[in-house]
N, C-alpha and C positions, 0 to 999 in steps of 0.2 A: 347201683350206678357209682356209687362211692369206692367200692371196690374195686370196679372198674380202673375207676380214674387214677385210682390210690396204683392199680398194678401198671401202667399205662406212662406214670412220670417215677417209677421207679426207675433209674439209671440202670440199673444190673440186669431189666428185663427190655427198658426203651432201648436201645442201641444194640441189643442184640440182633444176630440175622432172623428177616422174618421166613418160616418155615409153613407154607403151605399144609393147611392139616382140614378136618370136619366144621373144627370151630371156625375158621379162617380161613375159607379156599379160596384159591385164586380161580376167581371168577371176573365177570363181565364187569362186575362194578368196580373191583380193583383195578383192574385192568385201565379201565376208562380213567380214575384216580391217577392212577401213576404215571399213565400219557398227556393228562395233562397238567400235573405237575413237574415234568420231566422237557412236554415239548409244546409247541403251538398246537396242538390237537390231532386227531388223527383219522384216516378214513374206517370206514364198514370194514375193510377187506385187513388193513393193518391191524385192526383192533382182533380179529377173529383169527387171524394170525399170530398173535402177542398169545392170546387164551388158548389156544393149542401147541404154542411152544413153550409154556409154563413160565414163571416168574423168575429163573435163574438167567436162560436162556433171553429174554426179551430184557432184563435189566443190563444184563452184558451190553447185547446188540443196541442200545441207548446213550449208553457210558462210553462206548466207544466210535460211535457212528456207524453209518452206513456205507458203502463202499462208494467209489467213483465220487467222493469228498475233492481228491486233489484236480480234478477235468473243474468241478464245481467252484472252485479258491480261482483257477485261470480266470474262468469265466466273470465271475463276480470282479476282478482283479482289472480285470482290463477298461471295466464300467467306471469303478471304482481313478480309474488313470483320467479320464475322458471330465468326471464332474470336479475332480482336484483342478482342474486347468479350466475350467471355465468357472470355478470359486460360485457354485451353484449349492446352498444349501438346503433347499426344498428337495434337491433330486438326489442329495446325500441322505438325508434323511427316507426317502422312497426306495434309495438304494437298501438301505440295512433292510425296512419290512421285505422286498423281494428276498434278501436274504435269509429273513425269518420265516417266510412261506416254503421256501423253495430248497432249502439248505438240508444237506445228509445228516450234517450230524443237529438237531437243532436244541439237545440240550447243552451243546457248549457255546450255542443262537444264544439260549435262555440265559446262560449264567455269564453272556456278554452283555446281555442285560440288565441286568442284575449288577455287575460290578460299574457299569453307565450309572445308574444311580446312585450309587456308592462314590464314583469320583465323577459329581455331577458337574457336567461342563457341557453351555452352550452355544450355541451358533451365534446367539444374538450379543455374545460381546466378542467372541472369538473372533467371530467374520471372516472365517478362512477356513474353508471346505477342506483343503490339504491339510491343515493342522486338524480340525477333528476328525479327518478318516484315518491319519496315522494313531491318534489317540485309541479309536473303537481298532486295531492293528495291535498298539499294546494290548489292550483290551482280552480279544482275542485271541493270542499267542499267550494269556497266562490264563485264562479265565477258568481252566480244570488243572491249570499249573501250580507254578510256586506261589505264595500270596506276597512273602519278602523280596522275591526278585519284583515283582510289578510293582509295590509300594516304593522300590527304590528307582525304578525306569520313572513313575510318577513324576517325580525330583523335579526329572530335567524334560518332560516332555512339553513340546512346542503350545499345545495348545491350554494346556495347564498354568504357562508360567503366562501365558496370556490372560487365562481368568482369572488366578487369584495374584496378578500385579508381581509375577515375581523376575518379569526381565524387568521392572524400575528398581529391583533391591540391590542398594550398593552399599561397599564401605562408607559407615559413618551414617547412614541412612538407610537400615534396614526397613523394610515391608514386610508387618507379621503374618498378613495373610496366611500363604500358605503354611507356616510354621502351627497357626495356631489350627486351621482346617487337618492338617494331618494327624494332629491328635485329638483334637475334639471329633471329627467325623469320619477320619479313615484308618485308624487304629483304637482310641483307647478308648475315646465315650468322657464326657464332661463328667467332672471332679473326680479327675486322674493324673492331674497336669497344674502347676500354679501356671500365673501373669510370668512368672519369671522364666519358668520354663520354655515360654515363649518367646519369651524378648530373647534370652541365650541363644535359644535353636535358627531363630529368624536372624541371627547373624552367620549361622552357617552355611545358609542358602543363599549368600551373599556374591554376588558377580558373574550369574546367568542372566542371559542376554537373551533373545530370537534374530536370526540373521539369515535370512531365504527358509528352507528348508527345514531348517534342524537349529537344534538350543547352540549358545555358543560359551565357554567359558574364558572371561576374564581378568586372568589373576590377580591384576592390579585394583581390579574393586571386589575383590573375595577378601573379607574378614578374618584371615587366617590366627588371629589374636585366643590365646584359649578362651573357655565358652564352660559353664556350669550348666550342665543339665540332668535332670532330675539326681542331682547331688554326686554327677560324678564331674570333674574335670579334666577338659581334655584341650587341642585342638580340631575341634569337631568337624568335618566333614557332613553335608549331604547324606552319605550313605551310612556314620556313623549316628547319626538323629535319627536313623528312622530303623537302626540295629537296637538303640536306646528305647528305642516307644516299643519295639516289641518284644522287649526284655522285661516290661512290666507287667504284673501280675494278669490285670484287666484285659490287655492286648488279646488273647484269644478267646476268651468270654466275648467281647465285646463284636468282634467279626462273627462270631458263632451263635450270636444272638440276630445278626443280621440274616443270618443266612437260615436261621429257624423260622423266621418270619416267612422268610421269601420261599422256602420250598415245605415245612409242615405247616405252621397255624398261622394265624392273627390273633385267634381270640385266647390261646394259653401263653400264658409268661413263662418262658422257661427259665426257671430259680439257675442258680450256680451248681447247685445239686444237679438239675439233671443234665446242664453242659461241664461238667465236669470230664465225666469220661471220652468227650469229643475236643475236649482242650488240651486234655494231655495225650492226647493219640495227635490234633493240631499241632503242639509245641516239638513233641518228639520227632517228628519227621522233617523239622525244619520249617514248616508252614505248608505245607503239601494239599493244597485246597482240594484236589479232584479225587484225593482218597480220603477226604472228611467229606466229600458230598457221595461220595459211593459209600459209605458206610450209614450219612444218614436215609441214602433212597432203599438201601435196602434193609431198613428195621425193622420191629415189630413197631414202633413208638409209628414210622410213617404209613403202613396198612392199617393202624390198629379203627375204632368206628370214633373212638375221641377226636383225631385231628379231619377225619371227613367231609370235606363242601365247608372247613372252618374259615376259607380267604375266598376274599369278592377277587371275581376277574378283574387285573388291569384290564385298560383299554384296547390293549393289544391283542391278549388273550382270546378278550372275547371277538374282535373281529377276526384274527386270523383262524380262529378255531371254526368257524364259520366257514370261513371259504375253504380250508385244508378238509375238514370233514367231507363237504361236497363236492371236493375234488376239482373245485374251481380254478381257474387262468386266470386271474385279473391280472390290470395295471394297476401300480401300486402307489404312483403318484398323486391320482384323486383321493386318495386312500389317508394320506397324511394330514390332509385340511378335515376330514374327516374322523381323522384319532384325536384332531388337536381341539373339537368340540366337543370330543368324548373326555379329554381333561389329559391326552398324554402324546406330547410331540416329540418323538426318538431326535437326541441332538440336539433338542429346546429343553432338558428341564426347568422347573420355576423358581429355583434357585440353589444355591450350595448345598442346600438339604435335599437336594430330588424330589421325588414325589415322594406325597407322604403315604400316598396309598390306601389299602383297607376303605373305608367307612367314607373317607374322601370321595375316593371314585363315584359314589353314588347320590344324587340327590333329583329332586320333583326334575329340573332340567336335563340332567345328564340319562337319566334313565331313557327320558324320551327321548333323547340321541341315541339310544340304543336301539330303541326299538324301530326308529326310521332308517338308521343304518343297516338294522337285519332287514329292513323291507325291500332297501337299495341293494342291498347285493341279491338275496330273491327273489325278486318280483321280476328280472330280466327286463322291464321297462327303463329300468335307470339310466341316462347314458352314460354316466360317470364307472358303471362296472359292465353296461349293457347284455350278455348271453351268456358267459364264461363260467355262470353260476348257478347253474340252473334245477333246480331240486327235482323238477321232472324230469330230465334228464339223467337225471341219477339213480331215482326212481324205477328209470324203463329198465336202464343197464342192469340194474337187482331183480329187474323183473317182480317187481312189485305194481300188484292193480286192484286189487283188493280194498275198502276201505280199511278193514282190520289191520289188514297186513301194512296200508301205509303207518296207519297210527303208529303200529309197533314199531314199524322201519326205523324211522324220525325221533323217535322214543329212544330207539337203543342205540343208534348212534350218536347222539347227542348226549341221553343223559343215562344211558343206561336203563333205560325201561324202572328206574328211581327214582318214581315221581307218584305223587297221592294217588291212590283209585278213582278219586272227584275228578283230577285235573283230566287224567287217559278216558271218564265217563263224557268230559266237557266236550275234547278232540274227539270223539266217537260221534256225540251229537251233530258238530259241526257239520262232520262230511255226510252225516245224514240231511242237514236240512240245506249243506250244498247242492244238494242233487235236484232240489223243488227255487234254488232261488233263478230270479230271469238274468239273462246275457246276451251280450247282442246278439242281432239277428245273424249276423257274417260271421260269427264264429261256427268254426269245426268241431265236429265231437271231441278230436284230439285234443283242441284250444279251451275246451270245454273242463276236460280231466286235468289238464297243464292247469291251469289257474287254480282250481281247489288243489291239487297237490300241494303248489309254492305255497298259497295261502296258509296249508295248513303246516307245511315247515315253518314259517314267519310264527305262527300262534306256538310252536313248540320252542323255538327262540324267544320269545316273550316271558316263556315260564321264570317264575323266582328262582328255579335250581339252577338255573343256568346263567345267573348271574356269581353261580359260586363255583369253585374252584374244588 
């Protein structure tokens, strides 16, 4: 295992292209791996489609999306027009998960998510539905883009200068907020930066306003006085403090260690050693995030069995991976009271840190919000998702009737038929002693098989694997 592990955070071997071979083929369980690390999850028919167009072909078509994206942007777009104007934040928030269910391309869904946490900003000081949809807009339009154009759009966006206090920063009374947020959590990482370097910086952010719609600048309360930061002097500008933060050594370690958490582990630290080679292929390009996320999804380091089921689902994950596998409709607004019990409300993070994640997500309480909320979207009794979800239903379509054949069904699309011999002996049992337990008397033979079907998806969502990623 040592060996293993030793070849695995070698840099010269980790970030190489991974190559399909005996020892590592691409199979069902890669397959499952990289869909759901890449998107909200995926059905029966995609996944067996990804596995028969091999790993070259199905990471392209990921990286780039899917077709009929721009009918998809109208539509979302015009929703998106309607809850800005009635300044509704529960329905902005319900708005993104439809997005995240329903969107062509959803791993640039994902890594809008992803940068959400990173410039974690909520509804509950912003209080302005138009200022955080324009926010998840910048978001969006860089999140497989440049990382230095979005860190400098940051600056001046509406809903930003609203959380971190930065339309009260004037001449003569700077607000460090966001000065000191920008390098402690959106570029460099704490003890990268003195007290000084902030007080400098947060007078250059000096004489942005919010006025209707959009940021306003001031001239007359902008600190145009020169400004010392990280030991160069200038007349600093806005866009020139945050040229300065990514000029520093840390600056791409520091994003690259974010972005190793969120798409390979949780449980490996990745040393300087092994983002070495993703920082200087980072820095080279100018900051080009969608060609350091295509180079990390297609590694050996990200197939390899080291970084495998290493991160707990968010909350998101795990519910949308749920209804996308079974091909489910819902509404997405009962959906949000629903994540925000499971510990994650899109548009609500719990503070400038975001969610912390990992190990977080999980405890005696939240688990059982998991497990009720896979029962609410399966069991079709719910009213909150009521038929749209229906695992017998999904069932009939595979033409799956068999008790065998369900087990396996619900096995391999969910987890990959990757799960103990004990657990698949447990689910065998089940549907055997479903067959002898009593039901009402008014049920149909049909009603009969429907209820052990969903039941026994609910028990395959239950499993520990499937709290992991």
């Amino acid at each position: 295992m040592a060996d293993q592990t030793d070849k695995a955070l070698d840099p010269r071997w980790a970030w190489q292209p991974y190559v399909p071979s005996d020892q590592v083929p691409w199979d069902l369980k890669r397959v499952g791996h990289f869909l759901r690390r890449t998107t909200f999850g995926a059905t029966h028919t995609q996944m067996q489609q990804a596995l028969k167009a091999g790993a070259d072909k199905t990471i392209s078509r990921v990286l780039r999306g899917e077709p009929h994206l721009a009918d998809f942007e109208k539509e979302t777009a015009r929703l998106a027009e309607s809850i800005a104007r009635a300044n509704n934040g529960p329905q902005a928030s319900a708005w993104w998960l439809y997005r995240m269910l329903y969107t062509p391309h959803p791993l640039k869904e994902k890594l809008t998510l992803f940068w959400h946490n990173h410039f974690a900003t909520s509804f509950a000081k912003v209080q302005n539905a138009s200022y955080m949809l324009k926010q998840y807009e910048l978001l969006h339009t860089h999140a497989l883009g440049n990382f230095a154009e979005m860190l400098k759009a940051m600056s001046y966006d509406p809903a930003m200068l609203v959380w971190l206090d930065g339309k009260e920063s004037k001449k003569g009374n700077p607000n460090e907020n966001y000065a000191r947020e920008l390098m402690e959590l959106f570029s460099l990482g704490r003890g990268h930066y003195t007290e000084q370097d902030i007080r400098e910086a947060a007078r250059a952010f000096t004489g942005w306003s919010v006025k209707g719609p959009a940021a306003l600048f001031t001239a007359a309360q902008h600190d145009d006085s020169p400004k010392t930061v990280f030991k160069q002097k200038g007349n600093w500008k806005p866009d020139d403090i945050v040229r300065l933060c990514l000029e520093q050594e840390s600056a791409p370690y520091f994003i690259l260690g974010k972005l190793f958490r969120f798409l390979v582990s949780e449980t490996i630290e990745p040393t300087q050693e092994l983002l070495e080679p993703l920082a200087r292929q980072f820095r080279q390009s100018g900051f080009d995030f969608g060609k350091v996320v295509e180079t990390v999804v297609r590694s050996n380091l990200f197939f390899s069995p080291l970084v495998y089921r290493t991160r707990i689902k968010a909350p998101v994950d795990f519910a949308l991976g749920i209804v996308r596998g079974l091909e489910g409709r819902i509404g997405t607004v009962t959906l949000v009271d629903a994540l925000a019990d499971l510990g994650q409300n899109v548009f609500n993070p719990p503070s400038v840190k975001g969610w912390d994640g990992g190990k977080t997500w999980l405890n005696g309480q939240t688990l059982l919000y998991r497990q009720n909320l896979a029962l609410a979207i399966t069991s079709t009794e719910d009213a909150r998702f009521g038929q749209r979800c229906d695992p017998a239903v999904l069932a009939r379509k595979h033409n799956k009737k068999a008790d065998g054949e369900l087990v396996e069904f619900f096995l391999e699309l969910f987890l990959q038929n990757d799960v103990p011999a004990d657990d698949v002996q447990r689910l065998r049992d089940y549907m055997e002693r479903s067959h002898k337990q009593p039901v009402p008397v008014y049920w149909t033979a049909q009603d009969i098989t429907d209820n052990r079907v969903r039941t026994l998806c609910h028990l395959v969502l239950t499993l520990p694997e499937f709290q992991l990623d």
